[in-house]
PDB file of N, CA, C and O in Angstrom:
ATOM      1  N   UNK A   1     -38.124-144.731  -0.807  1.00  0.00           N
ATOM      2  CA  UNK A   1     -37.338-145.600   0.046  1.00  0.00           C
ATOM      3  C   UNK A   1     -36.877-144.851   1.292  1.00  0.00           C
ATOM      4  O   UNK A   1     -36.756-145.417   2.379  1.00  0.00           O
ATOM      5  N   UNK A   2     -36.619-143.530   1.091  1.00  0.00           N
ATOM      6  CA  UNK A   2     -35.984-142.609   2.235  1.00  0.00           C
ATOM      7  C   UNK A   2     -37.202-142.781   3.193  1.00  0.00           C
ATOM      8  O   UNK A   2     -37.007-143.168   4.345  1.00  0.00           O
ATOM      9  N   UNK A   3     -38.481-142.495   2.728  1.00  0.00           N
ATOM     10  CA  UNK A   3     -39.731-142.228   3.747  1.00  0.00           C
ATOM     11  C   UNK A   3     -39.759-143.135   4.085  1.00  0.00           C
ATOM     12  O   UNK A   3     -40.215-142.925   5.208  1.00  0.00           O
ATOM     13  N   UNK A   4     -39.528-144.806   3.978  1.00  0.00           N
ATOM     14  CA  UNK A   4     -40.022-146.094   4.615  1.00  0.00           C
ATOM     15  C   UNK A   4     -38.755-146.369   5.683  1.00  0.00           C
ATOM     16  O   UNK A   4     -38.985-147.076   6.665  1.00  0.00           O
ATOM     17  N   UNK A   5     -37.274-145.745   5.462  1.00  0.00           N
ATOM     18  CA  UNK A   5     -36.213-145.917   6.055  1.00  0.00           C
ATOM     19  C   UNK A   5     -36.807-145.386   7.451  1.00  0.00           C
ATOM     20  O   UNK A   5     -36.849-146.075   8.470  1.00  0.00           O
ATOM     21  N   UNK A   6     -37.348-143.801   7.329  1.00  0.00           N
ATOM     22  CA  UNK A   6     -37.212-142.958   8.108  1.00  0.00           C
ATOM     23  C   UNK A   6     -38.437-143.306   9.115  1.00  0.00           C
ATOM     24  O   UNK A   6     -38.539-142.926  10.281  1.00  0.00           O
ATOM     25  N   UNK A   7     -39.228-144.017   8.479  1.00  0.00           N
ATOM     26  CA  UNK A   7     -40.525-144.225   9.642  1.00  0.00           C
ATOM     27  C   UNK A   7     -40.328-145.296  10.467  1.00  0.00           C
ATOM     28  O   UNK A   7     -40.830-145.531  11.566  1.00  0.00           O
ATOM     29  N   UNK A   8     -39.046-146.312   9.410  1.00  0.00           N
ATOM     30  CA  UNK A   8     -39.068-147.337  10.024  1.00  0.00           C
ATOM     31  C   UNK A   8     -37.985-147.190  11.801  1.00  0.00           C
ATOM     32  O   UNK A   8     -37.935-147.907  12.800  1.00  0.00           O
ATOM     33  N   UNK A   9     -37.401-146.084  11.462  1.00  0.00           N
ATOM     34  CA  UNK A   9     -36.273-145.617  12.763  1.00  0.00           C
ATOM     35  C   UNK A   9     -37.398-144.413  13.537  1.00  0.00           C
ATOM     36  O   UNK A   9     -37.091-143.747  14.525  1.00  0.00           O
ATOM     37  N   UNK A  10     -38.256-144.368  13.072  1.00  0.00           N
ATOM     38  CA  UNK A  10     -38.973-143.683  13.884  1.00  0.00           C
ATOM     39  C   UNK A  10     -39.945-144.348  14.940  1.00  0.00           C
ATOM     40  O   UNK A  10     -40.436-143.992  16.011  1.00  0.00           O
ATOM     41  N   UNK A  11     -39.992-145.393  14.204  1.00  0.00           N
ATOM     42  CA  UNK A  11     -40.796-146.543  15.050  1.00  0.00           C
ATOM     43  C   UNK A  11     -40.302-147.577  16.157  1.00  0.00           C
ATOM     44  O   UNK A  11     -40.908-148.111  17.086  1.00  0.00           O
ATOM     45  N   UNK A  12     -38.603-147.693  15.598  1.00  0.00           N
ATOM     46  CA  UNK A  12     -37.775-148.326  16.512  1.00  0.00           C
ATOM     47  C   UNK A  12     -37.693-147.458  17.482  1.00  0.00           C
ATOM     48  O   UNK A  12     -37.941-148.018  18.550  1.00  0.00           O
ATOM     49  N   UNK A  13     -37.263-145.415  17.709  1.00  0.00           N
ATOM     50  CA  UNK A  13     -36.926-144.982  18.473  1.00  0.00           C
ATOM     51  C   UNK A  13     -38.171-144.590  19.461  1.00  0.00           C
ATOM     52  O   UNK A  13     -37.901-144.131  20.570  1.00  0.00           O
ATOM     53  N   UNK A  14     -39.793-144.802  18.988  1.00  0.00           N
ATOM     54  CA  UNK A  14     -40.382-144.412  19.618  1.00  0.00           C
ATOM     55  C   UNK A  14     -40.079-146.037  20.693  1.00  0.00           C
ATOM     56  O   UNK A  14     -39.580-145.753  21.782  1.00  0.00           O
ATOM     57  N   UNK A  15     -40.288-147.338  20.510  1.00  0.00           N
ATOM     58  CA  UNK A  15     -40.043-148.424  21.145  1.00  0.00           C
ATOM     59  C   UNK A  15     -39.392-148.187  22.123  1.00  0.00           C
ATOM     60  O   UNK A  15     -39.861-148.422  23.237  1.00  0.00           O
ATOM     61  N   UNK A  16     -38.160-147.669  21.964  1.00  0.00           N
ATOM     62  CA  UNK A  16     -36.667-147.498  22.536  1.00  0.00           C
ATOM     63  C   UNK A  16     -37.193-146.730  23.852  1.00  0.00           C
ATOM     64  O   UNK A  16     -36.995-147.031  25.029  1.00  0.00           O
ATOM     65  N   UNK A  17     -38.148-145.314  23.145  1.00  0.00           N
ATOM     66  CA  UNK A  17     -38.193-145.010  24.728  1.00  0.00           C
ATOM     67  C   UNK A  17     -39.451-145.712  25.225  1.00  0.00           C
ATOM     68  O   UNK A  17     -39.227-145.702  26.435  1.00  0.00           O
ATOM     69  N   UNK A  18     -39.982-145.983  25.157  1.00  0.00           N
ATOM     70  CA  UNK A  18     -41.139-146.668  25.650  1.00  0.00           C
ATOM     71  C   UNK A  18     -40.557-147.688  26.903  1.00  0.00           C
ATOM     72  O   UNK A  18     -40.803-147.629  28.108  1.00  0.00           O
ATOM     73  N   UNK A  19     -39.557-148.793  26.028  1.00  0.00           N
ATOM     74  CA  UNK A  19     -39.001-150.131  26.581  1.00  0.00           C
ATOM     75  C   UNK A  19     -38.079-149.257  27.942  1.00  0.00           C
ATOM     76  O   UNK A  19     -38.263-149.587  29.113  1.00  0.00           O
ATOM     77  N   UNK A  20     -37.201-148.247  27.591  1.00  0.00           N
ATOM     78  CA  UNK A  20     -36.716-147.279  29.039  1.00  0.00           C
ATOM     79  C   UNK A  20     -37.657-146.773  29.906  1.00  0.00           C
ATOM     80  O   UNK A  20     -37.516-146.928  31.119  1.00  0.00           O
ATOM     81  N   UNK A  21     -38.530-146.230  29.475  1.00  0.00           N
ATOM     82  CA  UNK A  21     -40.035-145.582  30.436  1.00  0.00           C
ATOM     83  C   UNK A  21     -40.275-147.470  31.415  1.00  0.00           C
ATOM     84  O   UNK A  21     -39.792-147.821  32.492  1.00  0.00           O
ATOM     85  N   UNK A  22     -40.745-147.878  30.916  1.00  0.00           N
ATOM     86  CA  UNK A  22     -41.237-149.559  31.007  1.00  0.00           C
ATOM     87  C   UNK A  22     -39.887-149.994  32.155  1.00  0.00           C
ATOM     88  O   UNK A  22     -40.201-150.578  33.192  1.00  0.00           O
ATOM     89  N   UNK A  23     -38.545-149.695  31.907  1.00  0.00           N
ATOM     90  CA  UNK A  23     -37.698-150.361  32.489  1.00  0.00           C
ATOM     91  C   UNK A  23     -37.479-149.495  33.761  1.00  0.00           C
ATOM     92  O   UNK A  23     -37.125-150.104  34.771  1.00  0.00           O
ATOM     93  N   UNK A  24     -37.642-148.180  33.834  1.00  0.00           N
ATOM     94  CA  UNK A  24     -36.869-147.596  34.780  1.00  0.00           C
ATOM     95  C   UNK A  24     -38.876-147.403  35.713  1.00  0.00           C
ATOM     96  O   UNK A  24     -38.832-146.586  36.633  1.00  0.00           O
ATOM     97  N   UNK A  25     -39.902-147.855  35.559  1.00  0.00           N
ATOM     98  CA  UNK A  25     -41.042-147.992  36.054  1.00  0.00           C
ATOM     99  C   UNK A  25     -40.952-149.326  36.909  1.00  0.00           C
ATOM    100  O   UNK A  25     -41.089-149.549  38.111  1.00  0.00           O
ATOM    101  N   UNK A  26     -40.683-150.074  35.879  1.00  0.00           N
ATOM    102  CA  UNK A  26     -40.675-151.422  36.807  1.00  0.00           C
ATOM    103  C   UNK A  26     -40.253-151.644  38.080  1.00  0.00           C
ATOM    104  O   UNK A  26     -40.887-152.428  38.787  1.00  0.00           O
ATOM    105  N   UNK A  27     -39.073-150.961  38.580  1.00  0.00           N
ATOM    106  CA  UNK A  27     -38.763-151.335  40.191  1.00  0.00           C
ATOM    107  C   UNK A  27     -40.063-150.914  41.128  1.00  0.00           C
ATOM    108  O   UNK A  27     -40.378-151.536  42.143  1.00  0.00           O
ATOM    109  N   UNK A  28     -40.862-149.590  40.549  1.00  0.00           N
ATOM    110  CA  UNK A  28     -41.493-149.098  41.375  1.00  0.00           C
ATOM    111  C   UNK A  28     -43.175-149.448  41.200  1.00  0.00           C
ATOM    112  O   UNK A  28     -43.881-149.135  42.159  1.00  0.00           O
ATOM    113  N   UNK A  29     -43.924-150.168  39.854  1.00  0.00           N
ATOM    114  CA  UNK A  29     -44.788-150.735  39.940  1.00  0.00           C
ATOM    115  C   UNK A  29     -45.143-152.094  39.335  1.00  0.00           C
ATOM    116  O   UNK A  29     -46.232-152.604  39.073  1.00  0.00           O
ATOM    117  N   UNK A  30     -43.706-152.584  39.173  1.00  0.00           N
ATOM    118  CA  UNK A  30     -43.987-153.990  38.599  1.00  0.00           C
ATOM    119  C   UNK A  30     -44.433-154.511  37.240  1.00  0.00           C
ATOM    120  O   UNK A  30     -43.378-154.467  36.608  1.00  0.00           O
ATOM    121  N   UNK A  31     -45.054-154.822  36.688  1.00  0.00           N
ATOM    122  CA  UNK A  31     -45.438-155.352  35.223  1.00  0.00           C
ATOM    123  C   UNK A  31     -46.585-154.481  34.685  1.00  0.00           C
ATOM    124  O   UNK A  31     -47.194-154.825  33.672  1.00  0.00           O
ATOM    125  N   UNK A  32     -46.930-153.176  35.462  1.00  0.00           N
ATOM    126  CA  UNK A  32     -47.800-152.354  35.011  1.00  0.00           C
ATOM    127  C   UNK A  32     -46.928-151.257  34.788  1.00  0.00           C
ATOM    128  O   UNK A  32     -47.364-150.107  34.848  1.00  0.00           O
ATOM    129  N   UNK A  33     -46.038-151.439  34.600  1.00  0.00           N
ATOM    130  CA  UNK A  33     -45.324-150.457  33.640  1.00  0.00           C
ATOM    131  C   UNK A  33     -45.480-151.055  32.337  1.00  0.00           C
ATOM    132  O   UNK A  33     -44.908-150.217  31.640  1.00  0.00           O
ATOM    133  N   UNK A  34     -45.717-151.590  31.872  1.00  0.00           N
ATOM    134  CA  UNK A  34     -46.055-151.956  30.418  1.00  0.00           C
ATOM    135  C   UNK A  34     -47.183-151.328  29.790  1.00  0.00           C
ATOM    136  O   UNK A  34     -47.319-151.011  28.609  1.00  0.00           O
ATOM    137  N   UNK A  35     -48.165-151.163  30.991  1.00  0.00           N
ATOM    138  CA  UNK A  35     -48.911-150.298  30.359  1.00  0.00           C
ATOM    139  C   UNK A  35     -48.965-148.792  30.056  1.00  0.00           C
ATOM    140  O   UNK A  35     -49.692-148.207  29.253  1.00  0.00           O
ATOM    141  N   UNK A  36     -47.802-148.181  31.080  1.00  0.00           N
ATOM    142  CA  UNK A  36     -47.161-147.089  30.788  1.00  0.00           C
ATOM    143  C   UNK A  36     -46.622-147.189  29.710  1.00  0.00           C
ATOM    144  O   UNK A  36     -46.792-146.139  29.090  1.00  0.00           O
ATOM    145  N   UNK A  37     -45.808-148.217  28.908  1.00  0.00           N
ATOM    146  CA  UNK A  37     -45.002-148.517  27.706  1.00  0.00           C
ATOM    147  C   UNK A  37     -45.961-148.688  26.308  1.00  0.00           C
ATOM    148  O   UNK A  37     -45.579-148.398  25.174  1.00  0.00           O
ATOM    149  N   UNK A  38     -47.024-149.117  26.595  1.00  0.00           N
ATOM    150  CA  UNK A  38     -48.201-149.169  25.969  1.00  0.00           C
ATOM    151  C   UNK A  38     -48.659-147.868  25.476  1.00  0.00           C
ATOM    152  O   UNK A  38     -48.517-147.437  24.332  1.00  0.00           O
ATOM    153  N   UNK A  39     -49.371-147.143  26.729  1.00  0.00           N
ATOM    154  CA  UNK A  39     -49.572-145.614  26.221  1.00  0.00           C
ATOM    155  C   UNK A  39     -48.528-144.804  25.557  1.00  0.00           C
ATOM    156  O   UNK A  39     -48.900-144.037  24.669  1.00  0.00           O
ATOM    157  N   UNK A  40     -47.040-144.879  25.919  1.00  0.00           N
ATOM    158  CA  UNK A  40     -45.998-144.027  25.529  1.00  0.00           C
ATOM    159  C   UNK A  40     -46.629-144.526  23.857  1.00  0.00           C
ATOM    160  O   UNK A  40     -46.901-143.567  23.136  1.00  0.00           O
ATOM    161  N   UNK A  41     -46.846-145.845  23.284  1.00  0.00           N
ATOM    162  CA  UNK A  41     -46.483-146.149  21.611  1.00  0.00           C
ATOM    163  C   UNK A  41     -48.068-145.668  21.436  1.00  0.00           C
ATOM    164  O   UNK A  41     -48.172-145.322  20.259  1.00  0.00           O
ATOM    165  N   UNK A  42     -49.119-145.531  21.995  1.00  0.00           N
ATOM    166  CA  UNK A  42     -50.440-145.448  21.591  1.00  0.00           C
ATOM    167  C   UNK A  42     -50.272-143.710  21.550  1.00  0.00           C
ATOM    168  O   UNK A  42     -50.691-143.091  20.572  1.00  0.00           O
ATOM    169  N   UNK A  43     -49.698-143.089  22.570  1.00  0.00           N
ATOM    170  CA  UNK A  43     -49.501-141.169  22.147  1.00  0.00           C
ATOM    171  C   UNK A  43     -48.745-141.165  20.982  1.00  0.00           C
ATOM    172  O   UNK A  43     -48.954-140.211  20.232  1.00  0.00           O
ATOM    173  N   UNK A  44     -47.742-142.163  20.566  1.00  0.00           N
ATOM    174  CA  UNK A  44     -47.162-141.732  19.642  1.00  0.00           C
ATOM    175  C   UNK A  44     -46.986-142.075  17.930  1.00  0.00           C
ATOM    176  O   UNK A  44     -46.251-141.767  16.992  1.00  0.00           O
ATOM    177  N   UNK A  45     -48.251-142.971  18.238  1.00  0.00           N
ATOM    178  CA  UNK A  45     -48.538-143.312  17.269  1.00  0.00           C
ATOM    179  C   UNK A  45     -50.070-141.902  16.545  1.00  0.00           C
ATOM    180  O   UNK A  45     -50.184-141.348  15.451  1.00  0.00           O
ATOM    181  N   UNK A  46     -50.901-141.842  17.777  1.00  0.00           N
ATOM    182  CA  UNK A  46     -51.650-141.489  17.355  1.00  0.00           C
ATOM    183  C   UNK A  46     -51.088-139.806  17.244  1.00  0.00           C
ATOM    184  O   UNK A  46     -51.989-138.984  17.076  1.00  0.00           O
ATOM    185  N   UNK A  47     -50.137-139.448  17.302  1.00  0.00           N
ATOM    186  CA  UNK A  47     -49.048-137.852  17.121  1.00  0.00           C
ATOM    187  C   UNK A  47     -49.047-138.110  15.527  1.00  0.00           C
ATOM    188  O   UNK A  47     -49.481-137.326  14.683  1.00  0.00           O
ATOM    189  N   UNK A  48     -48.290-139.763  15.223  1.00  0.00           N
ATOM    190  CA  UNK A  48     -48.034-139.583  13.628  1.00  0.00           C
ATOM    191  C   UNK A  48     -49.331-139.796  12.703  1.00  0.00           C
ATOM    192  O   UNK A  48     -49.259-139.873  11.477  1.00  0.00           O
ATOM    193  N   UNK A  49     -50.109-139.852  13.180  1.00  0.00           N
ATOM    194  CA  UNK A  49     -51.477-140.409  12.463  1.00  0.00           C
ATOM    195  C   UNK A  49     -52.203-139.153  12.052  1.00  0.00           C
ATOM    196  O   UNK A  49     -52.988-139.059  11.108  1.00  0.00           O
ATOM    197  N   UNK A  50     -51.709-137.867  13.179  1.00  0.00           N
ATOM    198  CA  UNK A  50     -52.550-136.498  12.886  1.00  0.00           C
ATOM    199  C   UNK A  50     -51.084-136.097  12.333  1.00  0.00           C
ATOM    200  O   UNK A  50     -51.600-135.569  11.348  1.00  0.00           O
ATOM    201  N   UNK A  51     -49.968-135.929  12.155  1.00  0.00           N
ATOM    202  CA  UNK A  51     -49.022-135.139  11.533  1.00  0.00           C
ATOM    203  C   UNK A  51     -49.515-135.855  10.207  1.00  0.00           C
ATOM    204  O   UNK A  51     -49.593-135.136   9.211  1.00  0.00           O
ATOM    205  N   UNK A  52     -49.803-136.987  10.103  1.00  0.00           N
ATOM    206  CA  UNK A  52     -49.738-137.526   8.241  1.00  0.00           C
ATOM    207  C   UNK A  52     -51.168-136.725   7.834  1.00  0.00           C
ATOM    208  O   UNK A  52     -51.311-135.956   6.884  1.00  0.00           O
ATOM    209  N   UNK A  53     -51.911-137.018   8.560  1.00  0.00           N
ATOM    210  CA  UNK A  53     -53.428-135.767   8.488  1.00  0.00           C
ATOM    211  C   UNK A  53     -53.093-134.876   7.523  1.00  0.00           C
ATOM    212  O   UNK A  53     -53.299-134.694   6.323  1.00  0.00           O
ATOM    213  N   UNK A  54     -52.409-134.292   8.581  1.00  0.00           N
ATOM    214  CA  UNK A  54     -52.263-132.385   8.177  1.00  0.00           C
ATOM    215  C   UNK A  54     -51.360-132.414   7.147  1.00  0.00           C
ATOM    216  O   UNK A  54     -51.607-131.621   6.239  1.00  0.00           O
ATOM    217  N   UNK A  55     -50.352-133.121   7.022  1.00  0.00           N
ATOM    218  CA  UNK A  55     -49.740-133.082   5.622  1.00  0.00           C
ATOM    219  C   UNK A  55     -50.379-133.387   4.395  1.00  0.00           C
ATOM    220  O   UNK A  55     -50.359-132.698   3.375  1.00  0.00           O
ATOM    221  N   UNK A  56     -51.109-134.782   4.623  1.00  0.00           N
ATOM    222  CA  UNK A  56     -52.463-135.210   3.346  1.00  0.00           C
ATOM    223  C   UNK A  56     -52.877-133.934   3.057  1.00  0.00           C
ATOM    224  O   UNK A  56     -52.872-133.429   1.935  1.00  0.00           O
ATOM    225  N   UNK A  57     -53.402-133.176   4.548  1.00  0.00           N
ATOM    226  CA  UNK A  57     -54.495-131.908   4.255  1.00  0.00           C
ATOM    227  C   UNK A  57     -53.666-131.144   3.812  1.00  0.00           C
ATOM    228  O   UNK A  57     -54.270-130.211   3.284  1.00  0.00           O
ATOM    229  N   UNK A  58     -52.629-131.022   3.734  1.00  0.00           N
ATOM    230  CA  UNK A  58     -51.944-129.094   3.060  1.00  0.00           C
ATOM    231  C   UNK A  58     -51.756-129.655   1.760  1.00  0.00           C
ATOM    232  O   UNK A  58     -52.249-128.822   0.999  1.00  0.00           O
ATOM    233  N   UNK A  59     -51.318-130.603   1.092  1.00  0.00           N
ATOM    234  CA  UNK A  59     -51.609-130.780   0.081  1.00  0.00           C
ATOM    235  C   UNK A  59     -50.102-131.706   0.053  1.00  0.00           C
ATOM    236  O   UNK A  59     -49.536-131.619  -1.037  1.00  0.00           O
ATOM    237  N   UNK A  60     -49.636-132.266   0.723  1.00  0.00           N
ATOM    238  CA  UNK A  60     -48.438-133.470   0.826  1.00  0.00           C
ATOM    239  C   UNK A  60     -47.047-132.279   1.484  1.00  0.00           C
ATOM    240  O   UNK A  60     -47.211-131.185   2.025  1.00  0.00           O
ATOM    241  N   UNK A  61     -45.722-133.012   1.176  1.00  0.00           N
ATOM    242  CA  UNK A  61     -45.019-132.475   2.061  1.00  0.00           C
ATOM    243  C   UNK A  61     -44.126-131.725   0.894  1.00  0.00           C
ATOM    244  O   UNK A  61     -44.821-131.142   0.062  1.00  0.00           O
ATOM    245  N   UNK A  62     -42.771-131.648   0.706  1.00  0.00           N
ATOM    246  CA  UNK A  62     -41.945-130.649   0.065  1.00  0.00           C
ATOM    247  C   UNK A  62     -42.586-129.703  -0.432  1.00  0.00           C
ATOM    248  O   UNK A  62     -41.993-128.789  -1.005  1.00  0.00           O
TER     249      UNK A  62
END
């Protein structure tokens, strides 16, 4: 339950900055900051996709 808590605030805070990147872009290119907001969740998704990797690979975590 702790691990589903913790991914699940990991997923809100990656949003969080994304939606700020996205907001403080917008004055200066308009609705293509979303796609800046886009890439921010696509780097950071694909960060947790190789950290769960390498943990699978060492043989899990604790």
């Amino acid at each position: 339950m702790r691990e589903q808590m913790t991914t699940w605030l990991d997923m809100l805070g990656l949003l969080l900055i994304a939606a700020g990147a996205a907001a403080g872009l917008h004055p200066l290119i308009g609705w293509a900051s979303l796609a800046a907001a886009g890439l921010i969740v696509l780097a950071g998704s694909a960060y947790a996709v190789r950290q769960a990797a390498a943990v699978r690979r060492d043989g899990g975590g604790a």
